[in-house]
Backbone as CSV, one residue per row, in Angstrom:
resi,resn,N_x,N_y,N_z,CA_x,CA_y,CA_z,C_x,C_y,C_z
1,UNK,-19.259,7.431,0.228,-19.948,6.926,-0.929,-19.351,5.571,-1.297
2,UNK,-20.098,4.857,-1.717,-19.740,3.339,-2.000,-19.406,3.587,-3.197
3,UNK,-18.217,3.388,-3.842,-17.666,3.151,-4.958,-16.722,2.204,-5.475
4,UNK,-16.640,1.062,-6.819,-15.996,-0.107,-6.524,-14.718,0.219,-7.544
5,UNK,-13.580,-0.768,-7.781,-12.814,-0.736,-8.534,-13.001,-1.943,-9.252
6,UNK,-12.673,-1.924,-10.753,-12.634,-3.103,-12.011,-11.616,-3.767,-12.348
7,UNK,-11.060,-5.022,-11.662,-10.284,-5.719,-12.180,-10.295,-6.524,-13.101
8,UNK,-9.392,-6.966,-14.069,-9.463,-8.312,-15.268,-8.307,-8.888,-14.734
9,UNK,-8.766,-9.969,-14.687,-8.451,-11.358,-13.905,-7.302,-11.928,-14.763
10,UNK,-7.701,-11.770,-16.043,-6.805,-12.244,-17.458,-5.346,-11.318,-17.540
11,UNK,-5.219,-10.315,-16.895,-4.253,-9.125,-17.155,-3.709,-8.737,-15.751
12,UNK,-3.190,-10.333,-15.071,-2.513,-10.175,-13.525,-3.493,-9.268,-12.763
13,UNK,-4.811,-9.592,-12.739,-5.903,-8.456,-11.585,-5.470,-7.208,-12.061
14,UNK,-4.957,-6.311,-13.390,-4.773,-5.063,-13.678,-5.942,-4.626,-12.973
15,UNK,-5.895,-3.623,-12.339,-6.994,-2.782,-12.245,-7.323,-1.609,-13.180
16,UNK,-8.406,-2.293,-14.267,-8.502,-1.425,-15.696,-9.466,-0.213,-15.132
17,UNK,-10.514,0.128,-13.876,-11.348,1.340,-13.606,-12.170,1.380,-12.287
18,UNK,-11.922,2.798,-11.906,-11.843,2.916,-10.416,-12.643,3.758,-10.474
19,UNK,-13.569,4.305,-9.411,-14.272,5.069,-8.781,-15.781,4.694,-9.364
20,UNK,-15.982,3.785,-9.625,-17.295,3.189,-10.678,-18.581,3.344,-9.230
21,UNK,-19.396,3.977,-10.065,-20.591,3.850,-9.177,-21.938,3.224,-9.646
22,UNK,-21.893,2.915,-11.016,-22.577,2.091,-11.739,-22.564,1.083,-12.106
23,UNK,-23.453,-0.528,-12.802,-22.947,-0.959,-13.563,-23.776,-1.543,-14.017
24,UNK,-24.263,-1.846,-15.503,-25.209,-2.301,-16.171,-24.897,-2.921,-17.551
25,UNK,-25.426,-3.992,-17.518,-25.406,-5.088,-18.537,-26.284,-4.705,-19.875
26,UNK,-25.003,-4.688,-20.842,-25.886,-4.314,-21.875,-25.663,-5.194,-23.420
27,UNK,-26.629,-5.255,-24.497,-25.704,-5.961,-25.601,-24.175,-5.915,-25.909
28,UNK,-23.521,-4.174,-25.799,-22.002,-4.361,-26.192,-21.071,-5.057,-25.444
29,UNK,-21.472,-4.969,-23.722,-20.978,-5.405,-22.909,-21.224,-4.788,-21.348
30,UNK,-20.499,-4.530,-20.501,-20.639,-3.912,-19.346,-20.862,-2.224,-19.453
31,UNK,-21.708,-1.586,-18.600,-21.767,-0.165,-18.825,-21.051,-0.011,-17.744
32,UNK,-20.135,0.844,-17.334,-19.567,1.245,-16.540,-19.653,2.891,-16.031
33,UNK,-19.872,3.248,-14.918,-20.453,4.762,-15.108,-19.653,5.234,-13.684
34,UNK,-18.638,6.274,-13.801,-18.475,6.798,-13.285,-18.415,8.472,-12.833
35,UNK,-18.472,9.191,-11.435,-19.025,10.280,-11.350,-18.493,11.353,-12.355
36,UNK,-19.232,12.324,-12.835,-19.024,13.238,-14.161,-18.060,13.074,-15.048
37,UNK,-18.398,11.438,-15.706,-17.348,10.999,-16.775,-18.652,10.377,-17.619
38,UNK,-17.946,10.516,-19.266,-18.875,9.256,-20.111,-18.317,8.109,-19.679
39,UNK,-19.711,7.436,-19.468,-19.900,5.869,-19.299,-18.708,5.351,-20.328
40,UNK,-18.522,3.911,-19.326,-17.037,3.117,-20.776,-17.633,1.745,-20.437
41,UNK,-17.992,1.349,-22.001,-17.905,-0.191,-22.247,-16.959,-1.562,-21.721
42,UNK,-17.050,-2.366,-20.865,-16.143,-2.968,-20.567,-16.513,-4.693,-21.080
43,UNK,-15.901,-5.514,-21.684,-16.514,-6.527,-21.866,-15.319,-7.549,-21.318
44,UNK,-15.866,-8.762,-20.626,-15.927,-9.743,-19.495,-16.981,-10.053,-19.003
45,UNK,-16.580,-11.419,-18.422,-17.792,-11.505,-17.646,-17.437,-11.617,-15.735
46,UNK,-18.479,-11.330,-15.178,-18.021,-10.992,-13.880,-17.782,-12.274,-13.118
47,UNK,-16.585,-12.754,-12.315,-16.120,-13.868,-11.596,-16.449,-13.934,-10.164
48,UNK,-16.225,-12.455,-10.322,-16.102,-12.243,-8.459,-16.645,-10.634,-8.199
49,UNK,-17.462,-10.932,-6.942,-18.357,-9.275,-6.592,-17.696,-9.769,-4.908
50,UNK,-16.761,-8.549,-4.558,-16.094,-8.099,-2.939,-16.744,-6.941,-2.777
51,UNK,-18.283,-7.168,-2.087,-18.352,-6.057,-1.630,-18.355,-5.506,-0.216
52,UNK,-17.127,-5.830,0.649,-16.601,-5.750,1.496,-15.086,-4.900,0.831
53,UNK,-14.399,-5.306,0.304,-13.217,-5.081,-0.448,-13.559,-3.563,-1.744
54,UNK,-15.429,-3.752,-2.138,-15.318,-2.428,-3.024,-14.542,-3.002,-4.287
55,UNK,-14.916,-4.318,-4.513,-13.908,-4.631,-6.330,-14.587,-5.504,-6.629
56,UNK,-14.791,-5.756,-8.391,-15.250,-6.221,-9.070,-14.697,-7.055,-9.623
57,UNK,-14.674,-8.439,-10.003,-13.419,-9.295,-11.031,-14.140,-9.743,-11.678
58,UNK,-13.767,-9.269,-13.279,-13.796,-9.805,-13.950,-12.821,-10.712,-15.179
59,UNK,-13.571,-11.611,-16.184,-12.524,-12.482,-16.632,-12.707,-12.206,-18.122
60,UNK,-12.104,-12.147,-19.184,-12.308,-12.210,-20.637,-13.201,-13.402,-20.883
61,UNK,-14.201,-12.746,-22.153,-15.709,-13.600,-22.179,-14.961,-14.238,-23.402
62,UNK,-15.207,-15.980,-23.435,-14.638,-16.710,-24.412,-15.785,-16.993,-25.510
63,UNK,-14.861,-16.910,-26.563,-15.701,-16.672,-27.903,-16.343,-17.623,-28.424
């Protein structure tokens, strides 16, 4: 199964969420959905899509 991991770029590439099989743009911010968990809000905006690598980077959205 293709599943990616969520990095923030701002927090040394922390990897803040793993096993994500979703992801959808919404007013609060990112929907993030992973298998038999509630969805989690993530807000950034996306820098970088590896989908070879399976990771997501994102960066803190400036105000």
């Amino acid at each position: 199964m293709c599943q990616v991991t969520i990095y923030m770029k701002d927090n040394n590439d922390e990897a803040i969420l793993s096993e994500v099989v979703s992801l959808e743009r919404t007013d609060q911010g990112w929907l993030a959905q992973r298998l038999f968990e509630e969805p989690m809000i993530i807000q950034g905006q996306i820098q970088r899509i590896d989908f070879l690598k399976h990771t997501i980077v994102l960066t803190k959205e400036m105000p």
